[in-house]
C-alpha positions as CSV (number, residue, x, y, z in Angstrom):
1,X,31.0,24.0,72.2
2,X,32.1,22.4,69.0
3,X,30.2,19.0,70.0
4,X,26.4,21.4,70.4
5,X,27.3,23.5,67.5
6,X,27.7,19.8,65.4
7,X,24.1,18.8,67.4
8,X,22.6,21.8,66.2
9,X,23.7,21.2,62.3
10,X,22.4,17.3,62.9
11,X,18.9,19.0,63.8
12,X,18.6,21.7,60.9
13,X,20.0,18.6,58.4
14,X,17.0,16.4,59.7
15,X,14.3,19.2,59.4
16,X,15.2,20.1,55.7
17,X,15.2,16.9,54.8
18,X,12.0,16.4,56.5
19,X,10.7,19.3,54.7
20,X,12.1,17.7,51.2
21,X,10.1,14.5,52.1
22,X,6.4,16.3,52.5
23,X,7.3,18.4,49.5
24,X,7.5,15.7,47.3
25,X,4.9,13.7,49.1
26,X,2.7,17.1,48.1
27,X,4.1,17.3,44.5
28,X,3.3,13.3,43.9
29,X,0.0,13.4,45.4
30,X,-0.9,16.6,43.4
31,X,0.6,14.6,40.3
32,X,-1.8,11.5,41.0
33,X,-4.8,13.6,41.6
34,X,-4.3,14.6,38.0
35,X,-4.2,11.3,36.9
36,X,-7.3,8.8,36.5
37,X,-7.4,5.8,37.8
38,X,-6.2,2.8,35.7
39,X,-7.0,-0.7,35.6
40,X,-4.2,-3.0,34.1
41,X,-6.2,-5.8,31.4
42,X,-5.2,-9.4,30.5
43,X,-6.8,-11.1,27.4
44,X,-6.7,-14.6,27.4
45,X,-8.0,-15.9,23.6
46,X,-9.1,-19.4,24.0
47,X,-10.2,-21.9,21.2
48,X,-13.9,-22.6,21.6
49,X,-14.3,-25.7,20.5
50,X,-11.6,-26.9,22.9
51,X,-11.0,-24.6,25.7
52,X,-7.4,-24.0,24.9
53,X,-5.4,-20.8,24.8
54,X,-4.4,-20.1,21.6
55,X,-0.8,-19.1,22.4
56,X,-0.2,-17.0,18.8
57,X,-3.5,-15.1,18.9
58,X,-3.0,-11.5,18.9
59,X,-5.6,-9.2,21.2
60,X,-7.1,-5.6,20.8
61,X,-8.1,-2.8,22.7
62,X,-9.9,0.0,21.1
63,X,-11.0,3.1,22.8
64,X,-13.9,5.2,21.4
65,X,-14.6,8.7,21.6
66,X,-16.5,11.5,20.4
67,X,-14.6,14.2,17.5
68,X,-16.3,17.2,18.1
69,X,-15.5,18.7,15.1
70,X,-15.8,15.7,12.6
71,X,-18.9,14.8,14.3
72,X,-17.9,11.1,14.3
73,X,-16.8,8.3,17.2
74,X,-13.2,7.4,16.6
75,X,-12.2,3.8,18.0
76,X,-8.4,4.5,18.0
77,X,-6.4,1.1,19.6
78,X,-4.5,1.1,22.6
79,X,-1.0,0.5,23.2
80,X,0.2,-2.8,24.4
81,X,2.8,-3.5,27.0
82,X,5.3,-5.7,26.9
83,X,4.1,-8.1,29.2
84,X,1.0,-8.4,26.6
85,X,-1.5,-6.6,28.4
86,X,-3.4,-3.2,27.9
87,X,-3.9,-0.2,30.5
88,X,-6.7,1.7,30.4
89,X,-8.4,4.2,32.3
90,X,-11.5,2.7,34.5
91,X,-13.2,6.3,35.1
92,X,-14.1,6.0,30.7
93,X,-16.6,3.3,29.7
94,X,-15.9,3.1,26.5
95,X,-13.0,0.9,25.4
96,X,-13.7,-2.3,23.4
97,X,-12.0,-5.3,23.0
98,X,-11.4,-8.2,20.6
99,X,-8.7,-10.9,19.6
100,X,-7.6,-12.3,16.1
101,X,-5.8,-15.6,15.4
102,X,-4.4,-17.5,12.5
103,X,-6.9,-20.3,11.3
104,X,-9.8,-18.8,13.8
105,X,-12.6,-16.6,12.8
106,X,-11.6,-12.8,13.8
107,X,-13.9,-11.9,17.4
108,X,-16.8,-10.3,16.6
109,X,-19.0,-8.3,19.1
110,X,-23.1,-9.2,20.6
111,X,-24.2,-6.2,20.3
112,X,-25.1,-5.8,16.6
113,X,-23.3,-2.4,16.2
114,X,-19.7,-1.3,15.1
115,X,-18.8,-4.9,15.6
116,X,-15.6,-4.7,14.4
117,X,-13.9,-3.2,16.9
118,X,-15.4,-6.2,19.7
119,X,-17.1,-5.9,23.3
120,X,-17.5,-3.3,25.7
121,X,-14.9,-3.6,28.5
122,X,-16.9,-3.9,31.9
123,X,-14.7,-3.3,35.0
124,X,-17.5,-5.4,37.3
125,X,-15.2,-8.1,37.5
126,X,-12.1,-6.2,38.7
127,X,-9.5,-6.9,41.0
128,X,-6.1,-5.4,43.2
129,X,-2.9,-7.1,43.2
130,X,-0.5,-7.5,45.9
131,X,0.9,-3.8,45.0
132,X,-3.1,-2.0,45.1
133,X,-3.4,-2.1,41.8
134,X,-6.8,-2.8,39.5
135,X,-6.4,-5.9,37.4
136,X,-8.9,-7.4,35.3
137,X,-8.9,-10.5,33.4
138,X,-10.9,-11.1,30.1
139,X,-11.6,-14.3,27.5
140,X,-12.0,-14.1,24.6
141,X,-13.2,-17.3,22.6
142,X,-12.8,-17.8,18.7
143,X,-14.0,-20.0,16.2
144,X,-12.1,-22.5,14.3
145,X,-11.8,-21.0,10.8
146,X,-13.1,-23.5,7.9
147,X,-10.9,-24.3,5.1
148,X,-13.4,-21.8,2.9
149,X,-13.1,-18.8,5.2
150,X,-9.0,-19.7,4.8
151,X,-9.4,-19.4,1.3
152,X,-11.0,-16.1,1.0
153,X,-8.5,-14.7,3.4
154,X,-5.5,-15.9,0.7
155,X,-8.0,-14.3,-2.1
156,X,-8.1,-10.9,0.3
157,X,-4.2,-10.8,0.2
158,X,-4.0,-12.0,-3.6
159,X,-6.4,-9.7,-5.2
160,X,-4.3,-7.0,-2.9
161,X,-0.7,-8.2,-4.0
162,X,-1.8,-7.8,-7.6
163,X,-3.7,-4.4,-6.7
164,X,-0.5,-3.2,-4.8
165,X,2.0,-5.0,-8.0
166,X,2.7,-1.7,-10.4
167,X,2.1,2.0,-9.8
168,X,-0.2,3.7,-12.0
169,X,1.7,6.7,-12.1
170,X,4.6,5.1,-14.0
171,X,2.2,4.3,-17.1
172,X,0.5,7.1,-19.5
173,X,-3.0,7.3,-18.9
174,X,-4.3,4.8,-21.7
175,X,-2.1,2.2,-20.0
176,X,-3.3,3.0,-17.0
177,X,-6.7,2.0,-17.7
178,X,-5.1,-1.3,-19.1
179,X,-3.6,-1.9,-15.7
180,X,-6.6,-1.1,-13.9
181,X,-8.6,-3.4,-16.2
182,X,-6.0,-6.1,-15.6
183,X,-6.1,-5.6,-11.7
184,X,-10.0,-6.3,-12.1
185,X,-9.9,-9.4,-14.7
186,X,-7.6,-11.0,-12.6
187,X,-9.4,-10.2,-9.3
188,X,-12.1,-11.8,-10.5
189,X,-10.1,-15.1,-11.4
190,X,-8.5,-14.7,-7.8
191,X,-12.1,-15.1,-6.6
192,X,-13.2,-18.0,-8.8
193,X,-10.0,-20.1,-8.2
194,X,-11.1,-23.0,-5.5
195,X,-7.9,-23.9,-4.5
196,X,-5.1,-22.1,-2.8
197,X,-2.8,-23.2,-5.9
198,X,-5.2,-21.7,-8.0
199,X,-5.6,-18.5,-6.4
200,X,-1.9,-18.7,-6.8
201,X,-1.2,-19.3,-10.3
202,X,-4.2,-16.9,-11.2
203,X,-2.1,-14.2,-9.0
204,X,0.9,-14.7,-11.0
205,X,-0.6,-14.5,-14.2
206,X,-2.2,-11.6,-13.2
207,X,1.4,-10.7,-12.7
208,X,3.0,-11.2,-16.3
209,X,0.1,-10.2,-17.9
210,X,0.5,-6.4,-16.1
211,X,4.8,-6.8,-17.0
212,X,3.5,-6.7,-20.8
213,X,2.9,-3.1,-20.4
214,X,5.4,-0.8,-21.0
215,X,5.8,2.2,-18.2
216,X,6.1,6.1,-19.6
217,X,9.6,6.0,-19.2
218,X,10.1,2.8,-21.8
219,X,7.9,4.8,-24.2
220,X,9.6,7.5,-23.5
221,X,13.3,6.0,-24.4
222,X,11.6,5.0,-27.4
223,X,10.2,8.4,-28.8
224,X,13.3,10.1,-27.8
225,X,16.8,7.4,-27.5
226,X,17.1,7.9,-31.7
227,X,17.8,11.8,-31.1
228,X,21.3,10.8,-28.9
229,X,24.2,11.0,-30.8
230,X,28.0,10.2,-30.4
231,X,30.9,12.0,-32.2
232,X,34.0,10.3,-32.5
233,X,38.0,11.9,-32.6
234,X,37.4,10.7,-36.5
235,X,34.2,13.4,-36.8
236,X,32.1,10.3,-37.8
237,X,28.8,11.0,-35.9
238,X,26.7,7.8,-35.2
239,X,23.5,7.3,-32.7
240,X,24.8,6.3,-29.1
241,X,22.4,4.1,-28.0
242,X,21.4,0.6,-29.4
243,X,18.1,-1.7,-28.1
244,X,14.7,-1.7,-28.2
245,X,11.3,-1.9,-26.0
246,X,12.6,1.2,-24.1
247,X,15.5,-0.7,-22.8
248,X,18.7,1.2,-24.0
249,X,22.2,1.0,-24.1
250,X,25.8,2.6,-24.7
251,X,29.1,0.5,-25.3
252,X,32.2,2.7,-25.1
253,X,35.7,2.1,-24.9
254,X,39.0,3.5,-24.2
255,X,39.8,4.1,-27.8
256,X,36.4,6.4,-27.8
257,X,38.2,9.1,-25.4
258,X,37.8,12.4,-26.9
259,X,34.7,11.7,-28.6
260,X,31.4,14.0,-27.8
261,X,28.2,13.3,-26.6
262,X,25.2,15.7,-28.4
263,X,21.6,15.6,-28.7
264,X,20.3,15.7,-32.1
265,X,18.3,19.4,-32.1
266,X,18.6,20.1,-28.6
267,X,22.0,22.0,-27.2
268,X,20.9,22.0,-23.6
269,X,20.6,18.9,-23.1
270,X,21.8,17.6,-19.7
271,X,23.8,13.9,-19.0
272,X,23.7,12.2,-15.7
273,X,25.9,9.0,-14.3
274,X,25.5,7.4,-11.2
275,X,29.0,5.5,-11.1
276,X,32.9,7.1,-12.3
277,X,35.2,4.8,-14.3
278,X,38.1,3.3,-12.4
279,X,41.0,2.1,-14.6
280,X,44.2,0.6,-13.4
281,X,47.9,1.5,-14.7
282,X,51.0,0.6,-13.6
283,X,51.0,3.2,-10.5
284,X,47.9,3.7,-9.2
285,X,44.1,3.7,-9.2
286,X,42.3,6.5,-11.2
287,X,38.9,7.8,-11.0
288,X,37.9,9.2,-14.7
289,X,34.8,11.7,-15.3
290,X,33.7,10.3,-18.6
291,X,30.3,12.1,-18.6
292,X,30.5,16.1,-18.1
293,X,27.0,17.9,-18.2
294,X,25.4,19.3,-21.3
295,X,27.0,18.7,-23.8
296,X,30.9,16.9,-23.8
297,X,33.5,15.0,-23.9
298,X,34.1,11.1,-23.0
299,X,36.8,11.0,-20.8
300,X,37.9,13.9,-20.0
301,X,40.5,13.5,-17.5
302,X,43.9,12.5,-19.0
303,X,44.4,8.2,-18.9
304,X,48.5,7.5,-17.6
305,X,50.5,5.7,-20.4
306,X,50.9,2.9,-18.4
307,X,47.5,1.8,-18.3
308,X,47.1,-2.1,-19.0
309,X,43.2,-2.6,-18.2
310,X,40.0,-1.2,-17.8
311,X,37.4,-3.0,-15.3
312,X,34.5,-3.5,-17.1
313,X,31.7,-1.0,-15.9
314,X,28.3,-0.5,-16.1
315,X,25.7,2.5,-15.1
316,X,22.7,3.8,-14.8
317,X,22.8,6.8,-17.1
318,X,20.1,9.6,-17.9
319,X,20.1,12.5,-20.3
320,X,17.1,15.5,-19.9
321,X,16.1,17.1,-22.9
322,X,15.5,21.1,-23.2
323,X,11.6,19.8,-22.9
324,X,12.2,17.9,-19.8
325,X,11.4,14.7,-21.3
326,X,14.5,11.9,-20.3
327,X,16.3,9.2,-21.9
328,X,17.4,6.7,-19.7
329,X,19.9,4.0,-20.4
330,X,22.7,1.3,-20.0
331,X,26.0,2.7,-20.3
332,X,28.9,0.2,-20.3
333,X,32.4,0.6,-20.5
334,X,34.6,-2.2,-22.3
335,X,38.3,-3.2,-21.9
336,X,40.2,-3.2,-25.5
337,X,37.8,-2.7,-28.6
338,X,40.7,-3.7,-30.5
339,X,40.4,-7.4,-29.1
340,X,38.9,-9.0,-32.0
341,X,39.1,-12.5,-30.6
342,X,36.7,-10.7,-28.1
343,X,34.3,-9.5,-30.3
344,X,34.3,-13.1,-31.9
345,X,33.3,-14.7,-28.4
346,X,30.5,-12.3,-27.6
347,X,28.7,-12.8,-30.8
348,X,28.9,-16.6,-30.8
349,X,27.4,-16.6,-26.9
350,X,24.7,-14.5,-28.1
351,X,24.2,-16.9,-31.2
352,X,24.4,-20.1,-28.5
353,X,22.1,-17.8,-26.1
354,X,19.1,-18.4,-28.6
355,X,18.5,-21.8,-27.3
356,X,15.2,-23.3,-28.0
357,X,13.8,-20.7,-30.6
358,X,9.8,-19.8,-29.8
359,X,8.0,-16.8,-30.3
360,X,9.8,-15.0,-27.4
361,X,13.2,-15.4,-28.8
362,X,12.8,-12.8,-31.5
363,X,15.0,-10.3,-29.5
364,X,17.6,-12.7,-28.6
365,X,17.4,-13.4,-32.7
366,X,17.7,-9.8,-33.7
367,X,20.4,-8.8,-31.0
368,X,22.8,-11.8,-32.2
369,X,22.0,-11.0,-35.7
370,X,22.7,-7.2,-35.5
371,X,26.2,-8.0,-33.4
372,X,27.3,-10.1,-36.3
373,X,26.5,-7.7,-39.2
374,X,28.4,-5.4,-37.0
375,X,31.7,-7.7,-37.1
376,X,34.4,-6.8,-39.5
377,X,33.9,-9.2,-42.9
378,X,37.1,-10.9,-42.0
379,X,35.6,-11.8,-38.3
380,X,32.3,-12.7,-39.5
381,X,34.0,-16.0,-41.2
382,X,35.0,-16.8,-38.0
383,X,31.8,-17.3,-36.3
384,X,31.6,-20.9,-36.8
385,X,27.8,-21.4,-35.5
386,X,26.1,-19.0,-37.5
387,X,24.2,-21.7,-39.1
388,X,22.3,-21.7,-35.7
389,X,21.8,-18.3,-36.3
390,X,20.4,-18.8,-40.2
391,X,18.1,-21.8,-38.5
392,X,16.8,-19.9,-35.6
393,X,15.7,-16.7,-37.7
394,X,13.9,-19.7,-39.9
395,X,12.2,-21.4,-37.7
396,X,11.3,-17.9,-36.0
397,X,9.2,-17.0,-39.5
398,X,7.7,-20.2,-39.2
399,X,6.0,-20.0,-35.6
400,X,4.7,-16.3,-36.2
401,X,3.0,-18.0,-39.5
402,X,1.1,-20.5,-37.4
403,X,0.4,-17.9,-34.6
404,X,-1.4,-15.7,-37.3
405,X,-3.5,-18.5,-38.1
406,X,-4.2,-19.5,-34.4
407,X,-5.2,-16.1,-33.7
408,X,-7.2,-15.7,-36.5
409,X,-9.0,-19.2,-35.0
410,X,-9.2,-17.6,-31.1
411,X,-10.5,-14.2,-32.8
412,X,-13.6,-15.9,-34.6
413,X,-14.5,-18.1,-32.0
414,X,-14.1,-15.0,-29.8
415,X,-16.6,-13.0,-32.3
416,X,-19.4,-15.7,-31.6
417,X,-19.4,-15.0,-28.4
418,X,-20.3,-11.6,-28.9
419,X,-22.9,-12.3,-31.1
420,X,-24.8,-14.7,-28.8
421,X,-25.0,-11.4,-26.4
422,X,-28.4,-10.8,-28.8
423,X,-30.4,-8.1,-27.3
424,X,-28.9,-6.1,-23.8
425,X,-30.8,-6.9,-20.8
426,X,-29.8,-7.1,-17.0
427,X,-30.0,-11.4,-17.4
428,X,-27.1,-10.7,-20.3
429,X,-24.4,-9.7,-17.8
430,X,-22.9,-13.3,-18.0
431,X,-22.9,-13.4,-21.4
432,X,-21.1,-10.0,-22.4
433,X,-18.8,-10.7,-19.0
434,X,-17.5,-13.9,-20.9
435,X,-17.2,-12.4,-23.9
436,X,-15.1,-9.9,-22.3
437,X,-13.1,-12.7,-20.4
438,X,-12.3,-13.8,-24.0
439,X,-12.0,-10.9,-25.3
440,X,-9.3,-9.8,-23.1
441,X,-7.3,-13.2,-22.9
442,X,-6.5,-12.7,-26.7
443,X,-3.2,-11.8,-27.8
444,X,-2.5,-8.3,-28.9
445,X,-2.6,-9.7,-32.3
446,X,-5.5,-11.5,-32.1
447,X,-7.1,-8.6,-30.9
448,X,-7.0,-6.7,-33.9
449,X,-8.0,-9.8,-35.6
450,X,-11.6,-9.5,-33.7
451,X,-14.5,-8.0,-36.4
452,X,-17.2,-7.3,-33.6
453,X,-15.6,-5.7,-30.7
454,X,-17.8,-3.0,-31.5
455,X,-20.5,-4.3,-30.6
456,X,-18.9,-6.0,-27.0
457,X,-18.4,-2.2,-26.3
458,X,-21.6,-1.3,-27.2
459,X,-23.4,-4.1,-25.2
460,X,-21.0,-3.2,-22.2
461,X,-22.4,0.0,-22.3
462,X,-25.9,-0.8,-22.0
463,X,-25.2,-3.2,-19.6
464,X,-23.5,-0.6,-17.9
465,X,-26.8,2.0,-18.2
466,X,-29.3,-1.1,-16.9
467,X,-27.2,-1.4,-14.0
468,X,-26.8,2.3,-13.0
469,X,-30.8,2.5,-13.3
470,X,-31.2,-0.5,-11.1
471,X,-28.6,0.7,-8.8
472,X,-30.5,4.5,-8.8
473,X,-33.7,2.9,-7.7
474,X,-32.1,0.9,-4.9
475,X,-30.0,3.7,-3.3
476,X,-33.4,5.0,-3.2
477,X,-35.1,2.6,-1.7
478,X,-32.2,2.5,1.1
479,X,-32.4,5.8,1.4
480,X,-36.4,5.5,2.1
481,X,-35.2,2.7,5.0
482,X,-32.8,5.2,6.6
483,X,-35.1,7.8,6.8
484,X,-37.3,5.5,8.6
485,X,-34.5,4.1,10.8
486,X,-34.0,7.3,11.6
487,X,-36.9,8.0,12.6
488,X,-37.3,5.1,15.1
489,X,-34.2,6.9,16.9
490,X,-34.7,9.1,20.2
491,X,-35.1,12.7,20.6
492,X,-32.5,15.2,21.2
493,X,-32.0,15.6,25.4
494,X,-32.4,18.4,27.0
495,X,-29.7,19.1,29.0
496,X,-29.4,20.8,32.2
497,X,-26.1,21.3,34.6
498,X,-25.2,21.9,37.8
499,X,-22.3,22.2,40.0
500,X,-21.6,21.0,43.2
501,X,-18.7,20.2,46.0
502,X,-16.2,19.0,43.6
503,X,-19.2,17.5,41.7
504,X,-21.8,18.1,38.3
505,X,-25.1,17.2,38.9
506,X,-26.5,16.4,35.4
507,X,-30.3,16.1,34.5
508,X,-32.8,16.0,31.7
509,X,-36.2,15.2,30.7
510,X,-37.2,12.1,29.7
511,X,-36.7,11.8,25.8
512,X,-39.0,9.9,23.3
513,X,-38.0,6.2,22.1
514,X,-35.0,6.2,24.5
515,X,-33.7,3.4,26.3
516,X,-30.9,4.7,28.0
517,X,-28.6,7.5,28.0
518,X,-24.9,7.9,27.1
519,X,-22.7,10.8,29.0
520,X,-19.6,12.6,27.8
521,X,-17.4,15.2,29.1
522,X,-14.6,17.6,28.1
523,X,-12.2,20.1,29.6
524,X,-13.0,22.4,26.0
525,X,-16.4,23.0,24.3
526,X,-15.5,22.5,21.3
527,X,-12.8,19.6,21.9
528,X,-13.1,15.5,22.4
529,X,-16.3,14.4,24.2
530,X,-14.8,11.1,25.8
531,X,-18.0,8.8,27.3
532,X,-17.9,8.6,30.9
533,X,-20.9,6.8,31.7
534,X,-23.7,4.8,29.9
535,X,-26.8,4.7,31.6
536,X,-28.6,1.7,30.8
537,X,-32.2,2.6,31.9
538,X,-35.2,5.4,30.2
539,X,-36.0,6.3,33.6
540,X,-32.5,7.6,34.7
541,X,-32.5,11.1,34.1
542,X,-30.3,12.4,36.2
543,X,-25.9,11.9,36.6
544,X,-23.6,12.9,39.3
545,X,-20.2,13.3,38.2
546,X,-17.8,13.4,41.6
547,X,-14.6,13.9,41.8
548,X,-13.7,16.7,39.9
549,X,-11.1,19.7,40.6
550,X,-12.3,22.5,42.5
551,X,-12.7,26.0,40.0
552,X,-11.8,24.0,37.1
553,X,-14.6,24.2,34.2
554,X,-16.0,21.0,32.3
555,X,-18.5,21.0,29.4
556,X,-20.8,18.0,29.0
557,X,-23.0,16.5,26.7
558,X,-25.6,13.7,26.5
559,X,-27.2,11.4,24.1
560,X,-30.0,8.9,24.4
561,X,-30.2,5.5,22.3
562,X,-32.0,2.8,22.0
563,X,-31.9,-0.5,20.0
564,X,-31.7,1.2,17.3
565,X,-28.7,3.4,17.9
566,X,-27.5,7.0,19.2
567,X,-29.9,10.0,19.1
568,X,-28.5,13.3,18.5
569,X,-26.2,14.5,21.0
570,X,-27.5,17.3,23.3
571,X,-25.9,20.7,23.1
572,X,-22.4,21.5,25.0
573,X,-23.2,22.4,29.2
574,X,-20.7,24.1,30.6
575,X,-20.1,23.9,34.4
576,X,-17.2,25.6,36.9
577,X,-16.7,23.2,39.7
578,X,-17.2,24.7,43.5
């Protein structure tokens, strides 16, 4: 009894599990009849000249489709596996493909039409590997690029390194123009260099000419750092931060703790730190707030009486005025102001950090000269290279003498070149583009040293007018030409739709100047149109689509083209599937 009863649980156990096997046989099959069928594409790029593969080339697969409500193709790429290759669906027609390499000329399709995206996958050549499934190999052979077609692709990334360099929105809006006028000079002179060191150095001096200009926030410090203002336990109130260019900064000690931080006519005025001060006593570590918001104190947490050393520390500090304008600067804490062998060393390093006086050292010269007047009289005397000082602020005077009289050299000859600009005509654009060139190469000081910029303006301008009237009258004339090419395009087809046994039968009439005929379809009328079949002859004017789902609906619509391009597409059929 036992043995039958265990017989009969060994047959119900088979059955179910029988069952469980067609179920999912059903659900997978149901699954794949969703799915269209996909053909798995290798692209081998080979070097035409040679035959080889090019092993670093990098292939492309595009897939184009209709937006219905942008009106416009979209050619959006396709994913690539791992193993380098691309799978697409064989059902759509329209997929392109192309290959790029370094030092080869990028693919470029024979069709004559959006060429930029490659050729037209056909599936003709198809085949199934071991497992059933469609394979299909493609070539794809590129040009050796000349040295010349290297050289405008280093110019490409140049002229976009020095577009990309500074943000506009950090400068106020006269700089701003500045920049973009500096992006453009030097653009050009990325495009006349002729050798890749050229394009080079004409990048980087595109560079330092654009770090001349001060951002918002420079300008800023400087309209605003003189209004910051430090109290100390004494009462004496002095300004807080010292500098210049919009490049700020606070030097605090110890001994300052107490002392409060105000705003000169501005009580809400809010302070911001990045970093808290550590100091190090005999016990332990401390972290000290030494920057309360609004308006306080320096260090207001209590220091330990054992405290030997502060670590020298340095933040990024901000204060926002009531107006919501901010002052940014340096704030740095020292060790012992009291050091005055200290104090001694710092200013002799700046004095010895002159070096080589030119006309860039006049910070370095006013810096070391203001931390010395700031020394006690008794210290001063110990500064025993201040005669480098004396020298340096000497010969300083000197070279800004002989740059006036450069400038005022550079500024005439630059005037003559404005004046041979004579009369404005199209044929001047050379002249009064050289004169700019010149122009703008000047020094700020020989800029203002320029009597006819006036009249550069003024020839710019007309220069400017010739052009926009000459440019007028050929958007006009292009726009005569598309109106003809437009009229060399077919007719709009008139579609018709059927349904049939898990098919559409499509037709239309034949349609004037067409060559051929180009199907879409879509599961919404107003969604993506993706091609399904491009019919390559006038007299075809009928489609069967087959294999579609029983009661599901599909909308389709067809253009007609010719060598010329794509007629208008056809309006939406819609068709429920029997």
């Amino acid at each position: 009894m036992l043995q039958r009863r265990k017989w009969y649980t060994g047959i119900i156990l088979a059955a179910l599990a029988a069952l469980l096997v067609i179920a999912a046989a059903a659900v997978t099959d149901r699954a794949y009849a969703d799915e269209p069928e996909k053909c798995r594409v290798k692209i081998i790029v080979q070097d035409k000249s040679t035959g080889e593969e090019i092993k670093d080339a990098t292939p492309m697969v595009y897939h184009e489709y209709y937006v219905e409500s942008e009106d416009t193709y979209v050619d959006e790429p396709v994913k690539q596996n791992t193993d380098g290759t691309f799978d697409v669906e064989m059902e759509d027609w329209a997929y392109r493909y192309k290959a790029v390499a370094k030092n080869y000329k990028y693919k470029r399709s024979a069709y004559g039409g959006n060429d930029e995206y490659g050729d037209w996958i056909e599936f003709d050549g198809k085949t199934q590997d071991d497992q059933g499934n469609w394979t299909l190999t493609l070539y794809v052979k590129l040009t050796p690029q000349t040295e010349e077609e290297r050289l405008n692709d280093i110019r490409t990334e140049s002229k976009k390194a020095l577009s990309d360099y500074k943000k506009a929105s950090d400068y106020e809006a006269e700089d701003q123009e500045t920049l973009k006028t500096l992006i453009q000079t030097y653009s050009d002179k990325i495009d006349d260099a002729k050798t890749e060191d050229a394009i080079k150095q004409a990048l980087a001096e595109g560079k330092g000419e654009i770090d001349k200009l001060v951002t918002a926030q420079a300008k800023n410090n400087d309209r605003y750092a003189s209004k910051l203002m430090f109290t100390d336990r004494n009462g004496k109130t002095t300004p807080l931060l010292t500098g210049e260019k919009g490049q700020y900064e606070a030097s605090l000690s110890l001994l300052d703790k107490g002392g409060v931080f105000s705003v000169e006519g501005d009580p809400a005025a809010r302070w911001t730190v990045k970093k808290g001060l550590w100091i190090q006593s005999m016990a332990m570590n401390h972290s000290v707030e030494y920057v309360t918001e609004r308006t306080g104190s320096f260090l207001t947490t209590s220091i330990p009486d054992d405290t030997e050393f502060v670590d020298a520390e340095i933040s990024d500090a901000s204060v926002t005025l009531g107006d919501g304008s901010k002052v940014t600067f340096t704030l740095k804490i020292s060790t012992k102001e009291e050091d005055k062998t200290a104090a001694v060393a710092a200013v002799k390093e700046k004095i010895g950090g002159i070096g080589e006086v030119t006309l860039d050292s006049g910070d370095a010269i006013r810096q070391a000269r203001t931390d010395y007047d700031g020394l006690l009289k008794s210290l001063q005397k110990k500064v025993d290279n201040y005669d480098v000082l004396t020298d340096a602020e000497k010969k300083l005077e000197e070279l800004k003498k002989a740059k006036e009289e450069a400038e005022a050299k550079q500024a005439k000859a630059v005037d003559e070149k404005i004046a041979v600009i004579g009369e404005v005509t199209l044929d001047s654009e050379n002249a009064v583009t050289e004169a700019r060139k010149a122009y703008d190469a000047l020094s700020d000081g020989a800029k203002e040293k320029v009597t006819r910029y006036g009249d550069l303006t003024a020839a710019e301008k007309k220069l400017d007018e010739l052009k926009k009237a000459k440019a007028k009258a050929e958007a006009e004339a292009k726009a005569k030409a598309e109106a003809e090419r437009k009229a060399k395009l077919p007719g709009k087809v008139s579609l018709k739709v059927k349904s049939g046994k898990r098919k559409a039968v499509l037709s239309w009439k034949k349609t004037s100047k067409a060559k051929g005929y180009v199907v879409y379809r879509s599961t919404k009328k107003n969604g993506t149109y993706k091609k399904i079949r491009t019919l390559k002859s006038a007299k075809t004017l009928k489609y069967t689509n087959t294999k579609l789902k029983k009661g599901r609906t599909y909308y389709y619509k067809v253009c007609a083209y010719n060598s010329t391009g794509k007629g208008p597409m056809s309006s939406p059929k819609k068709v429920k599937v029997k």
